[in-house]
C-alpha positions, 0 to 999 in steps of 0.5 A: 473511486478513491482510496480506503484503509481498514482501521486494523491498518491503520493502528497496525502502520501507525504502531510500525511508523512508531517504531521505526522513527518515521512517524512524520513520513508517508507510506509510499505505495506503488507498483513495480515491474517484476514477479511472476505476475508482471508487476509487484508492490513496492512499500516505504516510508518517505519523508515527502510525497513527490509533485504528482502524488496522489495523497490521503490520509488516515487519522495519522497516516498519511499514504502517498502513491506516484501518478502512474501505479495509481490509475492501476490501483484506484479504487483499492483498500488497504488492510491488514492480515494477522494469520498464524503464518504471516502477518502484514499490509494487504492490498485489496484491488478491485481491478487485479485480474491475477495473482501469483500463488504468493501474493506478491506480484499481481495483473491488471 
């Protein structure tokens, strides 16, 4: 399976990239330990993508995620949620068995 990323991501993180100068940097995705569901995603921008990255990219974005946080998010679609509450990046994995009542931290 691979990674995929709606076009409304797409146009949402480049005009983020724009504004915030890292327009030659990667969107790192990975997961973290933490939340009430055991692991929470973590999201940055960095100039370089490690050794083990796993690496895509999208017209101009490019999204690089380390080895380990990959065999857990394989598969996923990255999107993005304009709601009258919160806007923002939303991940759609399809190995996620539990999500916290946020939305932040997740189970596989």
């Amino acid at each position: 399976m691979a990674i995929t990323m709606t076009d409304l991501a797409i146009d949402r993180i480049q005009d983020l990239m724009k504004k915030t100068q890292c327009e030659d940097s990667y969107l790192r995705i990975g997961l973290k330990s933490g939340g009430c569901s055991g692991l929470s995603y973590h999201f940055d921008f960095t100039k370089e993508a490690e050794e083990f990255d796993k690496v895509f990219e999208f017209e101009a974005v490019k999204v690089c995620i380390d080895k380990k946080s990959y065999l857990f998010l394989n598969g996923m679609e990255i999107d993005y949620e304009e709601t009258p509450f919160k806007s923002g990046i939303m991940l759609n994995v399809p190995s996620v068995t539990r999500t916290c009542g946020c939305g932040e931290s997740v189970t596989f």
